[in-house]
N, CA and C atoms of all chains as a GROMACS GRO file, in nm:
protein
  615
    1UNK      N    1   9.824   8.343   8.732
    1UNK     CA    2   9.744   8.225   8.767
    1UNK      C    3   9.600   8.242   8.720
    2UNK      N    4   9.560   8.097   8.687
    2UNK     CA    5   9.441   8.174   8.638
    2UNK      C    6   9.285   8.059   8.694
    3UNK      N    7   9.210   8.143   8.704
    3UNK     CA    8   9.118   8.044   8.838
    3UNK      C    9   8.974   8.039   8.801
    4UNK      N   10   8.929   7.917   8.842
    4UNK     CA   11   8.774   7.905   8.791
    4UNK      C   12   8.660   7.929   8.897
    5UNK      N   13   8.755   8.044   8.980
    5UNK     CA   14   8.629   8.134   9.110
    5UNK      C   15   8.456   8.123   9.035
    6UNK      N   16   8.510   8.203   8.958
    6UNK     CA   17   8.385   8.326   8.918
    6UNK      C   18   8.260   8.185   8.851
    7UNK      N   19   8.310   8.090   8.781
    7UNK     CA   20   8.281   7.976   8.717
    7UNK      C   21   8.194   7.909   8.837
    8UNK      N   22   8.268   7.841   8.872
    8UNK     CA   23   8.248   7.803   9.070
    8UNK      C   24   8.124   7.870   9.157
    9UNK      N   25   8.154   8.013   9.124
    9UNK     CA   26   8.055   8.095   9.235
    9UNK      C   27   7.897   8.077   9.164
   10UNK      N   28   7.909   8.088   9.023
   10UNK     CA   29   7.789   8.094   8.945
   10UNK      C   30   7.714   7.988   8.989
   11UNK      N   31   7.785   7.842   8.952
   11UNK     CA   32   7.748   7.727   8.964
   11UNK      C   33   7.641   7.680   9.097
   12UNK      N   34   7.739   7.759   9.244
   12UNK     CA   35   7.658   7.757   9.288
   12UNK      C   36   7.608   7.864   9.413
   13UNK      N   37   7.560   7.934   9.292
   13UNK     CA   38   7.514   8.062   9.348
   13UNK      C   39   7.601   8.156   9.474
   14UNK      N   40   7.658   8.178   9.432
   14UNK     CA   41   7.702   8.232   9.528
   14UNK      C   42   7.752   8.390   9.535
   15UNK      N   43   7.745   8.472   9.595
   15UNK     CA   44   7.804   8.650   9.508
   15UNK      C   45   7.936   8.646   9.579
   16UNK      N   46   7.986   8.724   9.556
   16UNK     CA   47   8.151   8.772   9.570
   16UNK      C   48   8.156   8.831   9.710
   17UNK      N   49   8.040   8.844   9.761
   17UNK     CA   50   8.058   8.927   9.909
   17UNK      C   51   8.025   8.813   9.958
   18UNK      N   52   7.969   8.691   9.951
   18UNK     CA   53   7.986   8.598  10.051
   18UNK      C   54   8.052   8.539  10.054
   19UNK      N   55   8.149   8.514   9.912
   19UNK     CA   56   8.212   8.401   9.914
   19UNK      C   57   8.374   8.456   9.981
   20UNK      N   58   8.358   8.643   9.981
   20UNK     CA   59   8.466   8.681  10.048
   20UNK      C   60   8.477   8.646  10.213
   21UNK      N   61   8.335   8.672  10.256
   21UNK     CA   62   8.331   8.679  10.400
   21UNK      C   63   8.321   8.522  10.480
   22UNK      N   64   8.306   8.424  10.382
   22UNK     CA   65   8.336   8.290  10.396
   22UNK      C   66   8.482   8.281  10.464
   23UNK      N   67   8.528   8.340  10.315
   23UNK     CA   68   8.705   8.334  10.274
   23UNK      C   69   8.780   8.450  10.404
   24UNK      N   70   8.692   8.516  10.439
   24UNK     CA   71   8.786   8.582  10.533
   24UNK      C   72   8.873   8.713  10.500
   25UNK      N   73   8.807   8.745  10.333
   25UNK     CA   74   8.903   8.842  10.264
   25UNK      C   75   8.750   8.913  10.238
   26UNK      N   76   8.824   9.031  10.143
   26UNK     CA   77   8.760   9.166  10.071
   26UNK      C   78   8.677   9.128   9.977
   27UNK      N   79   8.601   9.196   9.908
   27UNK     CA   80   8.543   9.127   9.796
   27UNK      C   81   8.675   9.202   9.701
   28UNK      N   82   8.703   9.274   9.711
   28UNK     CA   83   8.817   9.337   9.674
   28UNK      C   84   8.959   9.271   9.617
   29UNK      N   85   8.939   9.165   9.684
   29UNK     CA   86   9.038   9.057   9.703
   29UNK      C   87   9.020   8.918   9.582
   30UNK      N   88   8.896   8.898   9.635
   30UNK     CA   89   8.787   8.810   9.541
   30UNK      C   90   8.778   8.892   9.405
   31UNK      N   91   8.756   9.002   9.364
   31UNK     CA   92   8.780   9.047   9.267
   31UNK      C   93   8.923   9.077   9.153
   32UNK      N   94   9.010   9.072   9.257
   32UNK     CA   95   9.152   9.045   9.182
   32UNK      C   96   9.188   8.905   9.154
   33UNK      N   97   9.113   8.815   9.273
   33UNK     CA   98   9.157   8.646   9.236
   33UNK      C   99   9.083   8.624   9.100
   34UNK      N  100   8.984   8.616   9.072
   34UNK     CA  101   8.873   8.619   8.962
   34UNK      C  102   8.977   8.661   8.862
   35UNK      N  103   9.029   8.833   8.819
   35UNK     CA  104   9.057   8.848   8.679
   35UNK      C  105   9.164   8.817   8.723
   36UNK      N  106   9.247   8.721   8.791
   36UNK     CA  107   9.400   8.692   8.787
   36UNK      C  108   9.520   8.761   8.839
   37UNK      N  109   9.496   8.846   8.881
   37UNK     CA  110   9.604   8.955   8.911
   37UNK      C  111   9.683   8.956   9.061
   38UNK      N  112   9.573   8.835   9.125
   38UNK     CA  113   9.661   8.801   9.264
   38UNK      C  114   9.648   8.652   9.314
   39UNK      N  115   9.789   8.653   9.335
   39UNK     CA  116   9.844   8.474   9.356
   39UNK      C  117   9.789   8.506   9.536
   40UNK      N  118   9.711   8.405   9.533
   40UNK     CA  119   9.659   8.393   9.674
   40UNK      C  120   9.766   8.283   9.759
   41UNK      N  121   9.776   8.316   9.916
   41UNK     CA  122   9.875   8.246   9.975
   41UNK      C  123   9.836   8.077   9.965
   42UNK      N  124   9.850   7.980  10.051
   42UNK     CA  125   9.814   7.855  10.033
   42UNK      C  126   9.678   7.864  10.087
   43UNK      N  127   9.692   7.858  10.176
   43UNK     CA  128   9.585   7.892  10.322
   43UNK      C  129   9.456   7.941  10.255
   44UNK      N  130   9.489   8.039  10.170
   44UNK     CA  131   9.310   8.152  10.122
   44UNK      C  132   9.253   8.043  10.018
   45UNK      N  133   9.394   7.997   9.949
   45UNK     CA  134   9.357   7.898   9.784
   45UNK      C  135   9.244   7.777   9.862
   46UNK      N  136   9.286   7.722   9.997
   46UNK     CA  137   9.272   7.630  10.055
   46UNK      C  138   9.135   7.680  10.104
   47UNK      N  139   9.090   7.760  10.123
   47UNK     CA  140   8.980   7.811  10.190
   47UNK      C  141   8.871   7.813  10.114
   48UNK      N  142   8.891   7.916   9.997
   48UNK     CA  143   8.811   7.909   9.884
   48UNK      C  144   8.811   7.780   9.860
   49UNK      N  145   8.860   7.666   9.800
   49UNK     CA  146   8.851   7.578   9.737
   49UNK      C  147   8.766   7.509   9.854
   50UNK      N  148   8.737   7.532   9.966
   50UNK     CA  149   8.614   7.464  10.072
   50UNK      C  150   8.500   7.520  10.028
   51UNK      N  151   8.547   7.636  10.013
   51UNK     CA  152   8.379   7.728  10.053
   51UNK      C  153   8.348   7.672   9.898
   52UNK      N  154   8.398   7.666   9.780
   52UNK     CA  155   8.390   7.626   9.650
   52UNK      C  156   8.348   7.500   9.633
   53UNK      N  157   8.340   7.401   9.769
   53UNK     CA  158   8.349   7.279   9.737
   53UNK      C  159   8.421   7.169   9.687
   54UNK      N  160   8.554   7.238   9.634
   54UNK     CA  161   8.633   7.154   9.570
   54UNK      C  162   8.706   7.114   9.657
   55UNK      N  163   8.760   6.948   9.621
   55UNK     CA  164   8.832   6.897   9.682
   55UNK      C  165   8.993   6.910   9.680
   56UNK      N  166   9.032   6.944   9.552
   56UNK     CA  167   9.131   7.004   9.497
   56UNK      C  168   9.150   7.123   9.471
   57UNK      N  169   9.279   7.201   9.511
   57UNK     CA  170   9.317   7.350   9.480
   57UNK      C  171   9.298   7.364   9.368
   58UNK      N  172   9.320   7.247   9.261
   58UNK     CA  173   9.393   7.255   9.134
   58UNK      C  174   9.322   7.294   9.054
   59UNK      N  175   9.179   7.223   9.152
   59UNK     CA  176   9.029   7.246   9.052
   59UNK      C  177   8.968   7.399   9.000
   60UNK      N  178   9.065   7.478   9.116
   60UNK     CA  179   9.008   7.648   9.133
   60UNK      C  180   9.137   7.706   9.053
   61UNK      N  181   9.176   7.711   9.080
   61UNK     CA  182   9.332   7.784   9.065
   61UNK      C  183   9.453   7.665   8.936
   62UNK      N  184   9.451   7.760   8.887
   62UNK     CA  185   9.508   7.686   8.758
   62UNK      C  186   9.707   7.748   8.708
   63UNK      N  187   9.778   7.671   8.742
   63UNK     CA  188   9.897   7.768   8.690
   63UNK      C  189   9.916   7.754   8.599
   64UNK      N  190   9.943   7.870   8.506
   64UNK     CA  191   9.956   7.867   8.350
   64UNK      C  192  10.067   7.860   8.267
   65UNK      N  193   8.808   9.921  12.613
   65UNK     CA  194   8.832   9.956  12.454
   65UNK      C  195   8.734  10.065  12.429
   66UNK      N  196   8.746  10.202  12.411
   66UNK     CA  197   8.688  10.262  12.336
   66UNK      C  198   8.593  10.242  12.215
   67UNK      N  199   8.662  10.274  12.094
   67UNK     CA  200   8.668  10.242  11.957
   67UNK      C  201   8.672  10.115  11.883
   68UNK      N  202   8.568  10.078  11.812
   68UNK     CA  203   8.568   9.965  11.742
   68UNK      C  204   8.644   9.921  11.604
   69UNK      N  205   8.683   9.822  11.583
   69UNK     CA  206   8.776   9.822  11.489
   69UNK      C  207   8.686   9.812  11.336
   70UNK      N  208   8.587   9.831  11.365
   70UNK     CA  209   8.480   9.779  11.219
   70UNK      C  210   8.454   9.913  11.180
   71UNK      N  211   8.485  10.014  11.314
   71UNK     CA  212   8.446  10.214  11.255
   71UNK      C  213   8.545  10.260  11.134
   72UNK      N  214   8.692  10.193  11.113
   72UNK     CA  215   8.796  10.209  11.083
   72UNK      C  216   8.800  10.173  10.919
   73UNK      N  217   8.910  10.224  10.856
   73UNK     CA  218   8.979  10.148  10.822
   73UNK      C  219   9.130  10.179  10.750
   74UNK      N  220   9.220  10.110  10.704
   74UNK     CA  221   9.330  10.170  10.628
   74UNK      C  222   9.358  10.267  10.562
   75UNK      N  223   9.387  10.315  10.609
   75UNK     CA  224   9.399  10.451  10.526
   75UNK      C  225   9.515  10.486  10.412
   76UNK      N  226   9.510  10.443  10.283
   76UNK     CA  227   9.596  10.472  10.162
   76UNK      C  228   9.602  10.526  10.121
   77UNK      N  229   9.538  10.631  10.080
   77UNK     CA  230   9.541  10.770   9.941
   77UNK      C  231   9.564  10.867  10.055
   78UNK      N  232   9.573  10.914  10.161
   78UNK     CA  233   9.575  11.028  10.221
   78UNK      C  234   9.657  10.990  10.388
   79UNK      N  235   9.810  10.966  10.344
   79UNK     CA  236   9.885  10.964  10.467
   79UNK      C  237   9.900  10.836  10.589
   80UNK      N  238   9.874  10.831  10.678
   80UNK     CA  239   9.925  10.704  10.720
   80UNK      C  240   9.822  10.696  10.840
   81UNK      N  241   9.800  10.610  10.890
   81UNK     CA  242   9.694  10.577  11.016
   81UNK      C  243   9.531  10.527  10.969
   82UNK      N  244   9.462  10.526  11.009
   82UNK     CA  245   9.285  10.518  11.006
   82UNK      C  246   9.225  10.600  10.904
   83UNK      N  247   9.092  10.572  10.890
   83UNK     CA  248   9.004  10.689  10.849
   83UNK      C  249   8.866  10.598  10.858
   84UNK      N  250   8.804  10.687  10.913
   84UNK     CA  251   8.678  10.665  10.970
   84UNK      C  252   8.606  10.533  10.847
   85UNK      N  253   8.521  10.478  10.837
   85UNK     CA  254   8.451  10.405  10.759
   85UNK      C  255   8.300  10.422  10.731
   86UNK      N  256   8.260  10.435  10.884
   86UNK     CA  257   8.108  10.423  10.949
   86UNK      C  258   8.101  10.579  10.970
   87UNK      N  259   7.973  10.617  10.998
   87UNK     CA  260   7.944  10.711  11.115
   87UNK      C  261   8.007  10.708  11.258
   88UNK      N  262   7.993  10.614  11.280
   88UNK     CA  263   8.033  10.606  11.446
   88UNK      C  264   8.183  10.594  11.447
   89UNK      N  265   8.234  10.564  11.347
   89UNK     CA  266   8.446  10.606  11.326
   89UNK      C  267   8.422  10.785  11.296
   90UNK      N  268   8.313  10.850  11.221
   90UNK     CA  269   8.350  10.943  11.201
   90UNK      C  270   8.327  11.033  11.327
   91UNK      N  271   8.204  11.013  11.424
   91UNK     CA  272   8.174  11.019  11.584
   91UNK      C  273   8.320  11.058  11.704
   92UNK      N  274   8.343  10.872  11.665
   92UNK     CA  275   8.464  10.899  11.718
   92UNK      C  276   8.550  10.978  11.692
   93UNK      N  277   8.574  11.040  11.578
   93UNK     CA  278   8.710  11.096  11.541
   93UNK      C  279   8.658  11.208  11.594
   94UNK      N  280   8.548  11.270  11.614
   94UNK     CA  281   8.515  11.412  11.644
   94UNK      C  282   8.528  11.471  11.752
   95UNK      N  283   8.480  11.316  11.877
   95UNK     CA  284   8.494  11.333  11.940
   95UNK      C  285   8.636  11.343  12.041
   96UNK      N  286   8.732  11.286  11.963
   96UNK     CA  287   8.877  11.249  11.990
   96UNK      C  288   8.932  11.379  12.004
   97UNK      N  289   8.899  11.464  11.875
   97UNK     CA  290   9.013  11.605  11.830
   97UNK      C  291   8.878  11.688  11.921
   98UNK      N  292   8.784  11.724  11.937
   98UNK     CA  293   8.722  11.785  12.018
   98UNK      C  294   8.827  11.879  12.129
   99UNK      N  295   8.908  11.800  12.188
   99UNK     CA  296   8.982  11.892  12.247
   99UNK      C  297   9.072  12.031  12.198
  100UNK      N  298   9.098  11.965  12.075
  100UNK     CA  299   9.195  12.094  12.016
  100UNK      C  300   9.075  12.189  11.999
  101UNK      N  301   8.965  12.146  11.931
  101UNK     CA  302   8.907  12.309  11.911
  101UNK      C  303   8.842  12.368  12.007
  102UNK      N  304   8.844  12.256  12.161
  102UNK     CA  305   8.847  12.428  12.257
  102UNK      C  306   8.979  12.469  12.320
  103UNK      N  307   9.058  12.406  12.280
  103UNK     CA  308   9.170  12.460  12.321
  103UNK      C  309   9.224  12.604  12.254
  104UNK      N  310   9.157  12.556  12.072
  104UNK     CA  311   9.207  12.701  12.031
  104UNK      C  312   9.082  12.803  12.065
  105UNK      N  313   8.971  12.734  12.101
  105UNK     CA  314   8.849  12.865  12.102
  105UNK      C  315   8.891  12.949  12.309
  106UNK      N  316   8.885  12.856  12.354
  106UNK     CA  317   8.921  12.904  12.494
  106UNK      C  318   9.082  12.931  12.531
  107UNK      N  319   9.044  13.012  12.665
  107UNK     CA  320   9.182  13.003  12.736
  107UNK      C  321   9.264  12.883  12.836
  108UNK      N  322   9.279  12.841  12.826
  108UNK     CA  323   9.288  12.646  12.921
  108UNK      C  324   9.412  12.686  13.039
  109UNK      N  325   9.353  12.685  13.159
  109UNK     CA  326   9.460  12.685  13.285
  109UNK      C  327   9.520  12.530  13.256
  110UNK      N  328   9.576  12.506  13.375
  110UNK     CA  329   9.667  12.408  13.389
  110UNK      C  330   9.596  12.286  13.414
  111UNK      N  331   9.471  12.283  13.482
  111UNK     CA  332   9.397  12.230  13.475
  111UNK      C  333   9.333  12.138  13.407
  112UNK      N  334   9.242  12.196  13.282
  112UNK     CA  335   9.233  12.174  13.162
  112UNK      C  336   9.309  12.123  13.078
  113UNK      N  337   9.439  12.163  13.071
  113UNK     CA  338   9.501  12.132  12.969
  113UNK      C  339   9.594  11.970  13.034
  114UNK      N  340   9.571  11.983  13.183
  114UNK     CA  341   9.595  11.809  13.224
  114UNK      C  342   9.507  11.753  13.188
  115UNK      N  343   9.391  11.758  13.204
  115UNK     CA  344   9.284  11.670  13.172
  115UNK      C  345   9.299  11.655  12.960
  116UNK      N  346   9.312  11.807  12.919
  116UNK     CA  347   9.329  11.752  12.778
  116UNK      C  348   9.467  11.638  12.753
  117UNK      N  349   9.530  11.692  12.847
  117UNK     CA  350   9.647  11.518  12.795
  117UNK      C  351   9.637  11.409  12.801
  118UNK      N  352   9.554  11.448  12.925
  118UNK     CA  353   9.489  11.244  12.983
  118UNK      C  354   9.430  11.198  12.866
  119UNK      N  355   9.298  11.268  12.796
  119UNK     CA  356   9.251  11.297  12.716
  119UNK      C  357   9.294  11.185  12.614
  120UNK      N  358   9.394  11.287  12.571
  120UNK     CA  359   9.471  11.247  12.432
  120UNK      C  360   9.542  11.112  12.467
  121UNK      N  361   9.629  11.103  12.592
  121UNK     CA  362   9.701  10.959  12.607
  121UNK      C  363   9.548  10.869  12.596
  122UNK      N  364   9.462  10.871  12.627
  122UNK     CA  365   9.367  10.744  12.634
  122UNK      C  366   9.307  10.685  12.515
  123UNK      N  367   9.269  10.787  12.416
  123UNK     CA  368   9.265  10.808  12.269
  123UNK      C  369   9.353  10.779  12.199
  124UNK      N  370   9.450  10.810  12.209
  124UNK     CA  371   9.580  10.736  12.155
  124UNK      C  372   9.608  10.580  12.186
  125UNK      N  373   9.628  10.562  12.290
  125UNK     CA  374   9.637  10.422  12.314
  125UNK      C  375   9.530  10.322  12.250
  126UNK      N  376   9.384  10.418  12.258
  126UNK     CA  377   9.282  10.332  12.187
  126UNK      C  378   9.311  10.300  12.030
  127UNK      N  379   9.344  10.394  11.982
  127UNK     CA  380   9.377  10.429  11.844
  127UNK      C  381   9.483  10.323  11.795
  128UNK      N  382   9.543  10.296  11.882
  128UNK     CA  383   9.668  10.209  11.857
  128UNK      C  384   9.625  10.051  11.902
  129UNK      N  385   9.542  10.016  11.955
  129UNK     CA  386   9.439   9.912  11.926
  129UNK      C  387   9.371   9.946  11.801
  130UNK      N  388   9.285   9.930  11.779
  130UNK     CA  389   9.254   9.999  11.667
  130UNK      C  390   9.303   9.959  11.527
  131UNK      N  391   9.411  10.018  11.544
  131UNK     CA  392   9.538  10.021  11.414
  131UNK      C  393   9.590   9.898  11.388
  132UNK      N  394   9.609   9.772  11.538
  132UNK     CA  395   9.675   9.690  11.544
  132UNK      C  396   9.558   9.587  11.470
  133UNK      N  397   9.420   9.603  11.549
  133UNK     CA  398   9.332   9.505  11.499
  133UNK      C  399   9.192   9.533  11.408
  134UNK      N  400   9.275   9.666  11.329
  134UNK     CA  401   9.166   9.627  11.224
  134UNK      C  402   9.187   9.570  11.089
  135UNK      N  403   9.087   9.548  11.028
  135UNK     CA  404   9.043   9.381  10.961
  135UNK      C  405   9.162   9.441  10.798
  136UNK      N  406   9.253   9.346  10.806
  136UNK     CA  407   9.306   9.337  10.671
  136UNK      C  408   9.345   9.158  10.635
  137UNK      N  409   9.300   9.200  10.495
  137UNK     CA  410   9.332   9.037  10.456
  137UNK      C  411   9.491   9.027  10.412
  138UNK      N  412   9.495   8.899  10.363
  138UNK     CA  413   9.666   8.866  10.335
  138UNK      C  414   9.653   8.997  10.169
  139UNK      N  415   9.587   9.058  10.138
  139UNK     CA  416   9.627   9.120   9.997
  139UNK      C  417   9.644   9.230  10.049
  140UNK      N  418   9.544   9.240  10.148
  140UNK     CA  419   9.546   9.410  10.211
  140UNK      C  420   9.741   9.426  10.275
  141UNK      N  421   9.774   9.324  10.373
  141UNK     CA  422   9.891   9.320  10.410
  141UNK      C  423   9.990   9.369  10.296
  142UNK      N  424  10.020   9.219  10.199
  142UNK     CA  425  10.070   9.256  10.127
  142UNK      C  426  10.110   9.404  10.104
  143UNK      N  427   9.999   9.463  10.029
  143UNK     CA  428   9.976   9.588   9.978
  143UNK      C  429  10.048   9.710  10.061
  144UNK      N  430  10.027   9.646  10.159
  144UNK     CA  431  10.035   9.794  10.296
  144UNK      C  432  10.170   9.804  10.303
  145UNK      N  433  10.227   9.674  10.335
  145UNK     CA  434  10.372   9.632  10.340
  145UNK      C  435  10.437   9.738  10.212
  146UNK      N  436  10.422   9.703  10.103
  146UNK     CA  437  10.496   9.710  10.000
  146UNK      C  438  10.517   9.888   9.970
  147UNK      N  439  10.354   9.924   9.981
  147UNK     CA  440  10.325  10.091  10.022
  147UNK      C  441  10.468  10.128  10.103
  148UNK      N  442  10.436  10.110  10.207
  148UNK     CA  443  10.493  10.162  10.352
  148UNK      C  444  10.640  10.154  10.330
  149UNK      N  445  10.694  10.094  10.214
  149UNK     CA  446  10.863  10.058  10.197
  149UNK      C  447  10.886  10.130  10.088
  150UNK      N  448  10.783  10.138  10.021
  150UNK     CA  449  10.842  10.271   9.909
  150UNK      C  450  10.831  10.382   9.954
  151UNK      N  451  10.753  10.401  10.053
  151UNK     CA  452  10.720  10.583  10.111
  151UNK      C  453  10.864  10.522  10.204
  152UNK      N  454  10.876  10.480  10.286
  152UNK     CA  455  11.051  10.488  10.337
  152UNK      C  456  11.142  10.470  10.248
  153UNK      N  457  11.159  10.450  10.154
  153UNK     CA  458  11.283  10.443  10.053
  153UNK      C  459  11.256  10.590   9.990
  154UNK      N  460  11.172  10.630   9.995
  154UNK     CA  461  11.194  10.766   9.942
  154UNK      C  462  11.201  10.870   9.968
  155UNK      N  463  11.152  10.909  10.161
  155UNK     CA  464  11.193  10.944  10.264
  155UNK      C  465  11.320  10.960  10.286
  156UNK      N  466  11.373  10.806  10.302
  156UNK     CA  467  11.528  10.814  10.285
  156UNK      C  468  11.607  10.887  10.155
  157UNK      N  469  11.561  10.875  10.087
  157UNK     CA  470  11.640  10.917   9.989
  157UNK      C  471  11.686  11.066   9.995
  158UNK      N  472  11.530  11.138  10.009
  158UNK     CA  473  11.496  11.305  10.046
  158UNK      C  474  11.604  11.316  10.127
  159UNK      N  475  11.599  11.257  10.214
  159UNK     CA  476  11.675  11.258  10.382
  159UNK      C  477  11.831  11.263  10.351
  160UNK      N  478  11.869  11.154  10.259
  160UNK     CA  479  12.019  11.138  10.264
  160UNK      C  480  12.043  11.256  10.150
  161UNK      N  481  11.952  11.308  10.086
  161UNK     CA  482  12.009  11.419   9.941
  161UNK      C  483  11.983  11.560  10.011
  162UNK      N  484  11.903  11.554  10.117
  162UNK     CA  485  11.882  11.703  10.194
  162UNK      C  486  12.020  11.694  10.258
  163UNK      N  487  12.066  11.592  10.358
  163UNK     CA  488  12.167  11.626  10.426
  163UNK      C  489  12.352  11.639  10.334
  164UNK      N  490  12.326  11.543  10.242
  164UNK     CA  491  12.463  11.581  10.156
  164UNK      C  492  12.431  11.749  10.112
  165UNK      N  493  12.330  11.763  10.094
  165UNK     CA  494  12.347  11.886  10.026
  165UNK      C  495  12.344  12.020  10.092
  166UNK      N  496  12.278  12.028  10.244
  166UNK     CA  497  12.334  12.079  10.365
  166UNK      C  498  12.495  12.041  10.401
  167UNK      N  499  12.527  11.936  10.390
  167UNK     CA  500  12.677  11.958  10.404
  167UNK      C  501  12.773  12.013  10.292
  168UNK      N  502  12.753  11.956  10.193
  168UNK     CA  503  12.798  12.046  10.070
  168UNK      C  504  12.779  12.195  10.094
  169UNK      N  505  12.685  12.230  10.127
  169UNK     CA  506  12.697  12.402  10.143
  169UNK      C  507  12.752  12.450  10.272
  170UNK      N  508  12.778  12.394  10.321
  170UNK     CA  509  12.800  12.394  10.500
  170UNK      C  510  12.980  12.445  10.465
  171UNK      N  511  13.033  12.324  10.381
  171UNK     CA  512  13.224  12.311  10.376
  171UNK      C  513  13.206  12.413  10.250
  172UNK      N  514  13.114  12.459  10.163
  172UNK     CA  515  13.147  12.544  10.042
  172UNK      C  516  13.143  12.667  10.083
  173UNK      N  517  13.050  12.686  10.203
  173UNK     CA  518  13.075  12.841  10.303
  173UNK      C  519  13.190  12.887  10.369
  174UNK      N  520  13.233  12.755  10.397
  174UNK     CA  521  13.382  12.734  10.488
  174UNK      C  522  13.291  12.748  10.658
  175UNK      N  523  13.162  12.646  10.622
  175UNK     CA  524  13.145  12.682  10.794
  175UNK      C  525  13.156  12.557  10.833
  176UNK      N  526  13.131  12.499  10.977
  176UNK     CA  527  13.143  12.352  11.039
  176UNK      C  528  13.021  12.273  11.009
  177UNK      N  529  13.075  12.142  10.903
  177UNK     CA  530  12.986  12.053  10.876
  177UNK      C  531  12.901  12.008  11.017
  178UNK      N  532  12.753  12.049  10.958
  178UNK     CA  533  12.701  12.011  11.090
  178UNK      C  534  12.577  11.917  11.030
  179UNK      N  535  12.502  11.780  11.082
  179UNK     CA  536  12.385  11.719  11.050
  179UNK      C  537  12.320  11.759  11.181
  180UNK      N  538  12.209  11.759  11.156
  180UNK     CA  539  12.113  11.770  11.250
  180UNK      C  540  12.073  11.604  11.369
  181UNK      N  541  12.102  11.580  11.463
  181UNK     CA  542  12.122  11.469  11.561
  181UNK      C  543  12.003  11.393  11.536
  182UNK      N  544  11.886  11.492  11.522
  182UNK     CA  545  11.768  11.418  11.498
  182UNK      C  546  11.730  11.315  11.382
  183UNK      N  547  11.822  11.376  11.280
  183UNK     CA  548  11.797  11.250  11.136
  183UNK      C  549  11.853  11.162  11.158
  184UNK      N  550  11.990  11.178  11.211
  184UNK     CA  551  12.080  11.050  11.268
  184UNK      C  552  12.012  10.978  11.368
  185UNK      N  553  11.946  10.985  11.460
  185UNK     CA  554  11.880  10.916  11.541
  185UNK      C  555  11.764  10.836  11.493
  186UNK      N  556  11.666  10.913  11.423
  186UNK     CA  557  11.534  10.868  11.351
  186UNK      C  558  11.653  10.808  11.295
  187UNK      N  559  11.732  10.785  11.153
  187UNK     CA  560  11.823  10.687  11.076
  187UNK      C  561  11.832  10.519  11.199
  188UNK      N  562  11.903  10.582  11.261
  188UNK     CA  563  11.988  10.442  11.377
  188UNK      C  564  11.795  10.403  11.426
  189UNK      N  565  11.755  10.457  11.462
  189UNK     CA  566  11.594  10.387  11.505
  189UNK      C  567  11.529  10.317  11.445
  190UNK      N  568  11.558  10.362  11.272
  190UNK     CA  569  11.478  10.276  11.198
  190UNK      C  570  11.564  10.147  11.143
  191UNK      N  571  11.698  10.160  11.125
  191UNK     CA  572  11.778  10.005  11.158
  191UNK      C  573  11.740   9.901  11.249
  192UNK      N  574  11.737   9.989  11.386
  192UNK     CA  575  11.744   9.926  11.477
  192UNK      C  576  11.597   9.834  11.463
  193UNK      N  577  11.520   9.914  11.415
  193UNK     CA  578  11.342   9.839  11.392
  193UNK      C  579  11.321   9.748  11.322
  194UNK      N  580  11.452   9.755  11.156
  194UNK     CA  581  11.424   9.676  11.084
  194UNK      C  582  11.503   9.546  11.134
  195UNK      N  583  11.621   9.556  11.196
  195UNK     CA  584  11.724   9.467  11.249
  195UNK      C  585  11.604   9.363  11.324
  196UNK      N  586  11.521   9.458  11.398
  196UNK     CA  587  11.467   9.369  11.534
  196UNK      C  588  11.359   9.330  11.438
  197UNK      N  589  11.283   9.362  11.349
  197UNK     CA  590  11.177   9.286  11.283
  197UNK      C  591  11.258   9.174  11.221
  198UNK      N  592  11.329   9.204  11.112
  198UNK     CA  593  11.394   9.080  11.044
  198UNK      C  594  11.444   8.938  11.132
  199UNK      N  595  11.489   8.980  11.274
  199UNK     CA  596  11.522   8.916  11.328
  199UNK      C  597  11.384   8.766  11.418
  200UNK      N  598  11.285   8.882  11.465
  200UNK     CA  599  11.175   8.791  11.472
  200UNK      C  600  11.078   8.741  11.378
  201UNK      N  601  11.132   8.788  11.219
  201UNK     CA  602  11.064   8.691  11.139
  201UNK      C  603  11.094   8.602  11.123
  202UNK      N  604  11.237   8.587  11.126
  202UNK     CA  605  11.365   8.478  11.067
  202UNK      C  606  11.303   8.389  11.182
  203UNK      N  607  11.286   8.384  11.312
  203UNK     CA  608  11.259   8.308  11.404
  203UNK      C  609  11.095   8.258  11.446
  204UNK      N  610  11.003   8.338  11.431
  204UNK     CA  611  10.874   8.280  11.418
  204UNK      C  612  10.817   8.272  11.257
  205UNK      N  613  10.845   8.256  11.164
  205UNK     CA  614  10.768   8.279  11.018
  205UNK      C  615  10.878   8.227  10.926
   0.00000   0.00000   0.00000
């Protein structure tokens, strides 16, 4: 999967340790969503995509 | 509650349970095992060595809070999950190739195949764990 976090966080300012502790996860976590390597459950996609602002999952998270 | 769950955390590269995070997890831990090293530096009447059990049951129980509520996300789960089933599948494996091969030498001696009660039990315990987990996932999840 592949996701426009890191895109998102820049935009608006945001670092990876807040946008984890928003999200309720690791930055650890946030760092695997970013280079792709972990399909997040609905719930986290759904979370981020608040704290991200987006109204759509679809907008963050992209299936390829 | 003793121990805070933020002193903690998962412990992966080195065996199974906690490992300190903070100072004050590493505090705690010192203060937890504290008993063993006067147990080995002194002589402990009966006394002592009640109070070291109380000790240990209260610490333990804390510990097991602790364990239950410290902070993992859905990746950390994941992860832990998946860990924790390959170190038992390979446990088992040890387990079932130690005991064929204790019995293999057992009937090649010509002596009485014997297993030890305890693997068979730990075996039937951990069915019985997975039976009863599978069963309340199927029903809440």
């Amino acid at each position: 999967m592949k996701t426009n976090i890191s895109e998102l966080r820049k935009k608006f300012g945001i670092t990876q340790e807040e946008l984890a502790e928003k999200a309720g996860v690791t930055r650890q976590t946030i760092i695997s969503l970013e280079a792709g390597r972990y399909n997040p459950s609905l719930l986290l996609a759904h979370k981020i995509s608040m704290v991200l602002k987006q109204k759509h999952i679809e907008d963050v998270f992209v299936i390829k | 509650m003793i121990g805070k769950k933020e002193w903690f955390k998962r412990r992966k590269y080195a065996g199974w349970g906690l490992m300190p995070a903070t100072w004050q997890g590493w505090v705690y831990t010192l203060i937890m095992i504290s008993p063993l090293v006067v147990m080995s530096l002194t002589q402990v009447n009966e006394i002592i060595l009640g109070a070291i059990v109380v000790w240990f049951v209260i610490f333990s129980v804390d510990m097991a809070d602790i364990m239950i509520h410290v902070p993992k996300d859905e990746r950390d789960s994941l992860h832990e999950a998946i860990a924790e089933r390959n170190a038992l599948w390979v446990i088992l494996a040890v387990l079932a190739t130690g005991v064929a091969f204790e019995l293999a030498q057992n009937v090649a001696q010509g002596k009485e195949a014997f297993v030890d009660p305890v693997i068979i039990i730990a075996i039937i315990a951990g069915l019985i764990a997975k039976a009863a987990t599978n069963y309340w996932l199927d029903k809440n999840n």
